[in-house]
TORKOL-4160 file (C-alpha; in steps of 0.2 Angstrom, whole numbers, padded with zeros to 4 digits, m for minus):
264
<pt num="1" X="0407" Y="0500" Z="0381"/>
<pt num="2" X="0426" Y="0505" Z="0386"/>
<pt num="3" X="0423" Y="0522" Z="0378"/>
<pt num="4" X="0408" Y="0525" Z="0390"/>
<pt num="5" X="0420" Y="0520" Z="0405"/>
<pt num="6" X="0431" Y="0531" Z="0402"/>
<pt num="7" X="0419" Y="0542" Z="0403"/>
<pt num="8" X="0412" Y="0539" Z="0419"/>
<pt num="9" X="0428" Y="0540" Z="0425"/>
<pt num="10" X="0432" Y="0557" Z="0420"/>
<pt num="11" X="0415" Y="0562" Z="0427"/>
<pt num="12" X="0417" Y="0556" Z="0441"/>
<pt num="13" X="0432" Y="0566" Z="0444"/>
<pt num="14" X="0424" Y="0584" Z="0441"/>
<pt num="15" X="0408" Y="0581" Z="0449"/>
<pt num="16" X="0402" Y="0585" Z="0466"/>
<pt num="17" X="0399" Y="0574" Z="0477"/>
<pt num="18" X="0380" Y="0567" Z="0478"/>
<pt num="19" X="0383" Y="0564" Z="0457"/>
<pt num="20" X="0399" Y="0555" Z="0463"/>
<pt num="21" X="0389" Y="0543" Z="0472"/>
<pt num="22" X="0376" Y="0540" Z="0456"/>
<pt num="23" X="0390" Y="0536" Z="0446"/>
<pt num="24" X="0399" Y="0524" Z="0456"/>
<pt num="25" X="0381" Y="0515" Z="0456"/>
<pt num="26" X="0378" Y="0517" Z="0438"/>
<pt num="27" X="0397" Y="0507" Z="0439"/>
<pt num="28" X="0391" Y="0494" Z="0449"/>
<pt num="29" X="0376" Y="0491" Z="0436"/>
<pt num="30" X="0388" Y="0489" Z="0421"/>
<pt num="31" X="0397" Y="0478" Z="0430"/>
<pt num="32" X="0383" Y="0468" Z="0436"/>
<pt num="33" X="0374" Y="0467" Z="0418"/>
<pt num="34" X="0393" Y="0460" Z="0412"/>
<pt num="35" X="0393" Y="0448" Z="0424"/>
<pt num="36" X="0376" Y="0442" Z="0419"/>
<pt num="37" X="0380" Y="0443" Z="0401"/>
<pt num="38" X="0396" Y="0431" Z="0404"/>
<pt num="39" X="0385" Y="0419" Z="0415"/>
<pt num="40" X="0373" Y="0416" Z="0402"/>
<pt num="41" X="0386" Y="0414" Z="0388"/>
<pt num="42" X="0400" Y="0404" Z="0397"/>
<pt num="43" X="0399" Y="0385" Z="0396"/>
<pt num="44" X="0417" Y="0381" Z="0398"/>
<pt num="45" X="0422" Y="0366" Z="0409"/>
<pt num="46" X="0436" Y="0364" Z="0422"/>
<pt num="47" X="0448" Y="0351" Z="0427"/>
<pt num="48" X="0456" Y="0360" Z="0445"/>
<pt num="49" X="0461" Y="0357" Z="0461"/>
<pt num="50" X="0451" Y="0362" Z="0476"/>
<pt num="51" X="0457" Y="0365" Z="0497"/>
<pt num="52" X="0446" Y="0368" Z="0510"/>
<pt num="53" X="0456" Y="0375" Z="0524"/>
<pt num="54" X="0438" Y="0372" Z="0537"/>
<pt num="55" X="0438" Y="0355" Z="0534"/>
<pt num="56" X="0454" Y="0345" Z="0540"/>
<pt num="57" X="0462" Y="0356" Z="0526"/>
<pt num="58" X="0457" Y="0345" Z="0512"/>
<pt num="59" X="0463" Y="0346" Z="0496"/>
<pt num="60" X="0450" Y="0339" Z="0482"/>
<pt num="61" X="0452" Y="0335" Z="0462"/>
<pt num="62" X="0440" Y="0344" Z="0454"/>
<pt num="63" X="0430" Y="0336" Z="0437"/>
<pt num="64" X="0415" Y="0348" Z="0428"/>
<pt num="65" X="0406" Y="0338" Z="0414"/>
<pt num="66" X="0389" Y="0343" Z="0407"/>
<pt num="67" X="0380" Y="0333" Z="0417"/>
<pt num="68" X="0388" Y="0337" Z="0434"/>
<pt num="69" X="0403" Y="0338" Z="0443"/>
<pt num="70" X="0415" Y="0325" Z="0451"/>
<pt num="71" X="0423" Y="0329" Z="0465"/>
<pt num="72" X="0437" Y="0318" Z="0475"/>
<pt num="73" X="0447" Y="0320" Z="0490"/>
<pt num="74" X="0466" Y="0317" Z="0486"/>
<pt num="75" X="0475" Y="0324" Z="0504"/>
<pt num="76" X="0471" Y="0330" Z="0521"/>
<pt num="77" X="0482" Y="0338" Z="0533"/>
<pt num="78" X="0494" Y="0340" Z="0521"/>
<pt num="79" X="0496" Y="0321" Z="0517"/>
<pt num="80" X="0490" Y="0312" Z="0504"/>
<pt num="81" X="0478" Y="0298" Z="0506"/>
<pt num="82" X="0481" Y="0281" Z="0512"/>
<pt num="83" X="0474" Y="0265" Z="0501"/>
<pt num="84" X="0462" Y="0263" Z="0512"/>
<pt num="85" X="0455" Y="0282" Z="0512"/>
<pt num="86" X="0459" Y="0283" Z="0494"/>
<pt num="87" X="0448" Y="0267" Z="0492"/>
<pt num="88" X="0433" Y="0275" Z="0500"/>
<pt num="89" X="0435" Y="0291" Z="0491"/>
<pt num="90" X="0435" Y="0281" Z="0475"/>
<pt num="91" X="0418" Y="0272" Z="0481"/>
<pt num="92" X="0411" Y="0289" Z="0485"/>
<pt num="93" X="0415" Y="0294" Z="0465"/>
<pt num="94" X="0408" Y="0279" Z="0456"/>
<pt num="95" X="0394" Y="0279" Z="0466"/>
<pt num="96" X="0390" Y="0297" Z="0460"/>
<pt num="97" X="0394" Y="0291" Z="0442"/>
<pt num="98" X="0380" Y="0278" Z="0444"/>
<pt num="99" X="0367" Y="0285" Z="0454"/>
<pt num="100" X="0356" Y="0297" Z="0444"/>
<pt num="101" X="0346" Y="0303" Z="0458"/>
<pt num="102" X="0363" Y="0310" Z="0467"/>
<pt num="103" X="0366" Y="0318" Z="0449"/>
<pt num="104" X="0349" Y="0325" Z="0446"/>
<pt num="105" X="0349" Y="0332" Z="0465"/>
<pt num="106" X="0368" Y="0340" Z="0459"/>
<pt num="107" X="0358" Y="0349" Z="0447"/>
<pt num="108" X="0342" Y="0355" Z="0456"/>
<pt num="109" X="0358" Y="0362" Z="0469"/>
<pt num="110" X="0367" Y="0371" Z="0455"/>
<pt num="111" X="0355" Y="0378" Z="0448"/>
<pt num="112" X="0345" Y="0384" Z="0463"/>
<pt num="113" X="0363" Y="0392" Z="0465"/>
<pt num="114" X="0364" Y="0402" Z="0452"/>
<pt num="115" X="0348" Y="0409" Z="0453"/>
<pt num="116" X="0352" Y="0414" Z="0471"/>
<pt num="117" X="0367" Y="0421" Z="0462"/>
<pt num="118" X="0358" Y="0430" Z="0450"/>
<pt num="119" X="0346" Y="0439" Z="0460"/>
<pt num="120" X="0359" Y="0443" Z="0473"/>
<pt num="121" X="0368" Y="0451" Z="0459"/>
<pt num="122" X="0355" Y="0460" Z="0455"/>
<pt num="123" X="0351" Y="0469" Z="0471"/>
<pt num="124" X="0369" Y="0475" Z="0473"/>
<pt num="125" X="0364" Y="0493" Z="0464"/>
<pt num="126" X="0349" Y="0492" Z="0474"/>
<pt num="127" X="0352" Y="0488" Z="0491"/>
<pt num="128" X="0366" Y="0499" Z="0495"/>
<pt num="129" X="0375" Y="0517" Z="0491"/>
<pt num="130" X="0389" Y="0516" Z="0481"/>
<pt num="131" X="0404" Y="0529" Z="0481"/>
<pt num="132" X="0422" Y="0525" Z="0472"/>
<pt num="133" X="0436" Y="0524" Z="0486"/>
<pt num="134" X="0448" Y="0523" Z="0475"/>
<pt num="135" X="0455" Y="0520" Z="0457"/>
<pt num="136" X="0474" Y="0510" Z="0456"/>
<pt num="137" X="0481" Y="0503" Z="0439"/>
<pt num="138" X="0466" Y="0493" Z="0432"/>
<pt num="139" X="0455" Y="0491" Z="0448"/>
<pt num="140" X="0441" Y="0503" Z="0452"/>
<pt num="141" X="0438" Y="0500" Z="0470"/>
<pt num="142" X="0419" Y="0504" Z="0475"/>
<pt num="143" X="0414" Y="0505" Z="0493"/>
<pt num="144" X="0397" Y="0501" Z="0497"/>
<pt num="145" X="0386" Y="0505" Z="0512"/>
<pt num="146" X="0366" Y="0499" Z="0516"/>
<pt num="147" X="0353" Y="0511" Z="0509"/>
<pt num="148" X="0342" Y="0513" Z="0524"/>
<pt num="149" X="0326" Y="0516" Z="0509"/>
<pt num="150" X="0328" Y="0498" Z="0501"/>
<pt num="151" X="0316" Y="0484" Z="0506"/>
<pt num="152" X="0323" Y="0470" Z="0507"/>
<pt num="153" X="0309" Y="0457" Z="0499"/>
<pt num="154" X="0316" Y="0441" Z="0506"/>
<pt num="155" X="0328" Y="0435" Z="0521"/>
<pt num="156" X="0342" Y="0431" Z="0509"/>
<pt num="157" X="0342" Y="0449" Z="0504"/>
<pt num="158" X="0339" Y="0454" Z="0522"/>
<pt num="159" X="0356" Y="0447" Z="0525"/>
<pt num="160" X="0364" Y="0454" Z="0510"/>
<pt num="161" X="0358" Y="0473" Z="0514"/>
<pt num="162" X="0364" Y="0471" Z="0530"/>
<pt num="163" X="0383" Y="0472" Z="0524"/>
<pt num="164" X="0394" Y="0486" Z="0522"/>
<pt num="165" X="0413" Y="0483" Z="0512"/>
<pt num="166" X="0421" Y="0485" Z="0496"/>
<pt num="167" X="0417" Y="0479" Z="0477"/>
<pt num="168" X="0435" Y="0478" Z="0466"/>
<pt num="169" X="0431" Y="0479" Z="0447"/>
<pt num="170" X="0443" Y="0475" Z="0431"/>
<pt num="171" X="0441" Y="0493" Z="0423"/>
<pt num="172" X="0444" Y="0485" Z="0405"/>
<pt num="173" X="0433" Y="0471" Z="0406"/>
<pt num="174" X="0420" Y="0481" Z="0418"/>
<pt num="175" X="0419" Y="0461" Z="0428"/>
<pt num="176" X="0420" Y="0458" Z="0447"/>
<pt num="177" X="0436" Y="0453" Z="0453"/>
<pt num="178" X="0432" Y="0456" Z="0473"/>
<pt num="179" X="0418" Y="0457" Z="0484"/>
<pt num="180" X="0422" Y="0458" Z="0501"/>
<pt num="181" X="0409" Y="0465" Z="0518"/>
<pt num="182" X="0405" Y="0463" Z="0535"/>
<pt num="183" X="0388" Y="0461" Z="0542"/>
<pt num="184" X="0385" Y="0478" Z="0549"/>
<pt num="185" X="0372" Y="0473" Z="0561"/>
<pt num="186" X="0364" Y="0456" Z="0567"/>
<pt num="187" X="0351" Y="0451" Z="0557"/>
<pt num="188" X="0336" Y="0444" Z="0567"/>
<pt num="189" X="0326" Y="0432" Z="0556"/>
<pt num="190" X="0308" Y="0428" Z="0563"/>
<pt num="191" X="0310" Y="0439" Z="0577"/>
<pt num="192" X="0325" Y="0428" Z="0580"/>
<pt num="193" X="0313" Y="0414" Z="0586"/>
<pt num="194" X="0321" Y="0407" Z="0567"/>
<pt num="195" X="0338" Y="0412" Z="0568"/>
<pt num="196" X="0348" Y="0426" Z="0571"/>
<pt num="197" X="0365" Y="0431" Z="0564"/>
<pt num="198" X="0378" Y="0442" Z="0573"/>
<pt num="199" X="0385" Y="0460" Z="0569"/>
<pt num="200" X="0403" Y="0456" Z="0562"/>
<pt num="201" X="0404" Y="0440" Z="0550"/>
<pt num="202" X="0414" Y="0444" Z="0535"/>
<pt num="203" X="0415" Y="0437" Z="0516"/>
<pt num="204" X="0427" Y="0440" Z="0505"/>
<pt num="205" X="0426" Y="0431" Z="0484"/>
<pt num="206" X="0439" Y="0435" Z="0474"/>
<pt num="207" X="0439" Y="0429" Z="0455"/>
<pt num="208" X="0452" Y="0428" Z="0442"/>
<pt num="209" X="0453" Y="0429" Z="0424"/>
<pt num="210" X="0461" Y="0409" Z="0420"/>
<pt num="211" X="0459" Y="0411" Z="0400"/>
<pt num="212" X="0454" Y="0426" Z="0390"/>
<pt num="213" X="0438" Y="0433" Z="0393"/>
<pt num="214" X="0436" Y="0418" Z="0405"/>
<pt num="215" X="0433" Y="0421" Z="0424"/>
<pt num="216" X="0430" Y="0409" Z="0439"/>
<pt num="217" X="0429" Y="0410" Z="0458"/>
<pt num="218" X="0446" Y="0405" Z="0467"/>
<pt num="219" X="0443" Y="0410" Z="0481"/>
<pt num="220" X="0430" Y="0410" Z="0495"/>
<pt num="221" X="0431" Y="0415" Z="0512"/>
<pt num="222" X="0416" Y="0417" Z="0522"/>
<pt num="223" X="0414" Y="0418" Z="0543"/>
<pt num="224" X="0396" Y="0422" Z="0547"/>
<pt num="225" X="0393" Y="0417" Z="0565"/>
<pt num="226" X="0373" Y="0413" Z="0570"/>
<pt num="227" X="0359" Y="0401" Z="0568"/>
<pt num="228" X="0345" Y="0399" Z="0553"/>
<pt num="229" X="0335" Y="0387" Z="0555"/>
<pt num="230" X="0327" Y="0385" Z="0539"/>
<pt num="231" X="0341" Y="0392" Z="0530"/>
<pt num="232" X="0356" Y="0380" Z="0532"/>
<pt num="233" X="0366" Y="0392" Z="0518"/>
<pt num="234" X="0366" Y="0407" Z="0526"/>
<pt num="235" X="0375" Y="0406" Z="0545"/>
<pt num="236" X="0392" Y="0396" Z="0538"/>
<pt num="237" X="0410" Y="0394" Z="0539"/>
<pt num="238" X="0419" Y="0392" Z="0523"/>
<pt num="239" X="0437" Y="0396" Z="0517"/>
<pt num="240" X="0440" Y="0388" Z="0498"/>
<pt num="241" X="0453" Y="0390" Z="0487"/>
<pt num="242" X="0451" Y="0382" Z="0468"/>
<pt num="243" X="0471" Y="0383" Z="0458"/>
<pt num="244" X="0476" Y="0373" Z="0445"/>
<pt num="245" X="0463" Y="0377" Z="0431"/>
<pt num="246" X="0465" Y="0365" Z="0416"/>
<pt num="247" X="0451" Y="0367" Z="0402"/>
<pt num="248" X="0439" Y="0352" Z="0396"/>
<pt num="249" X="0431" Y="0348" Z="0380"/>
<pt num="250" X="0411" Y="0352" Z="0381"/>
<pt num="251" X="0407" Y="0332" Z="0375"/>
<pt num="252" X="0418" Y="0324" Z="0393"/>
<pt num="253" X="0404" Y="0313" Z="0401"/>
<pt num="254" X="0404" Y="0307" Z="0418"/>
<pt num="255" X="0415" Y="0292" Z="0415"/>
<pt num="256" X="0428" Y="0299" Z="0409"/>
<pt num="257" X="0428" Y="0314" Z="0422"/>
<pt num="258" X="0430" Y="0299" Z="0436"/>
<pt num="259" X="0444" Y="0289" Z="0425"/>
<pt num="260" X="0454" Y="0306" Z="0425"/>
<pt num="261" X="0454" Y="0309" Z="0444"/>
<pt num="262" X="0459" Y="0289" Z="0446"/>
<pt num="263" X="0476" Y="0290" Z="0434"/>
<pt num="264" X="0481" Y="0307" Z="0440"/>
């Protein structure tokens, strides 16, 4: 795999230019294929901290257990809690814990997630041209444009051909360590009787390697201005930052994931 990277590489640099641009994609494929390899093979579990700038800049502890995840606010506004607020967070927590409905509806969400995830991950050789802006230490940064011949076969990936921007990848480990774009046009959904979102709104993921071979999202800034009627995951404002990864035996249960947000 490294070998074949470094040949691309020197490829890339002795080719004219419409092979260039094939290259970059077939670069984008082997990082794409990587991260689909590491998906399906990493189970690890997390104990972090989350803050979401959007919301009163909260700042959250962060459990994952097999069964689900638990999730507490500890601060807002740069404050901790009060009794009272601590109190209801708390309430929020145990009634998670007990409420299996809640946790089975957790899962349908996650794992509707990460098929959007997947499939989105898979159009990204598809939906756009690729060339290699530029090449710095360890980071191969690849721009990407729409490709005005891909069809775009739903309105998720409407949205996602629709953006122009710039794809950073580890050069050893061939995984995604930045995607960033900018919706290049608005995107009219249902003749924009459904929604419609505006030429401009930005997203920016970056991801870093927290243990070897191990890599997560940190952060996740996304500013997409519109409306979507049926689609309440598309037109959004997010700004997330997770820090303080701490790794978790795969056997933690529920319980035990709410007992360690209450002594921390």
């Amino acid at each position: 795999m490294a070998a074949r990277s470094v040949l691309a590489l020197v490829v890339l640099s002795v080719l004219p230019v419409p092979c260039r641009a094939q290259s970059a994609q077939a670069l984008v494929q082997q990082a794409v294929n990587t991260e689909l390899a590491a998906a399906r093979n990493d189970h690890s579990l997390w104990h972090y901290r989350m803050r979401e700038t959007q919301e009163n800049n909260s700042v959250y502890d962060v459990v994952d257990t097999a069964n689900g995840e638990v999730k507490q606010k500890i601060a807002e506004s740069g404050r901790p809690l009060t009794p009272q607020e601590r109190a209801a967070e708390e309430a929020k927590v145990h009634s998670f814990v007990t409420d299996k409905r809640a946790q089975a509806k957790q899962k349908r969400d996650g794992e509707q997630d990460d098929k959007s995830a997947e499939k989105l991950l898979n159009l990204l050789p598809k939906a756009f041209t690729w060339t290699l802006a530029n090449s710095d230490g360890n980071d191969l940064t690849l721009h990407f444009v729409p490709d005005a011949n891909f069809k775009a076969p739903d309105i998720e990936s409407r949205v996602l051909a629709a953006m122009e921007g710039d794809l950073i990848v580890d050069r050893q480990q061939h995984r995604i360590r930045v995607i960033r774009g900018r919706l290049s046009h608005d995107v009219n959904i249902g003749f924009g009787m459904l929604g419609k979102l505006r030429e401009g709104g930005t997203f920016n993921v970056e991801r870093s390697q927290i243990a070897p071979g191990l890599w997560q999202i940190t952060e996740t800034h996304v500013h997409i201005d519109g409306r979507a009627l049926l689609f309440k995951t598309i037109g959004q404002q997010t700004d997330e930052v997770k820090y303080k990864f701490e790794p978790l035996p795969s056997n933690i249960t529920l319980n035990e994931a709410a007992n360690m947000i209450e002594t921390r």
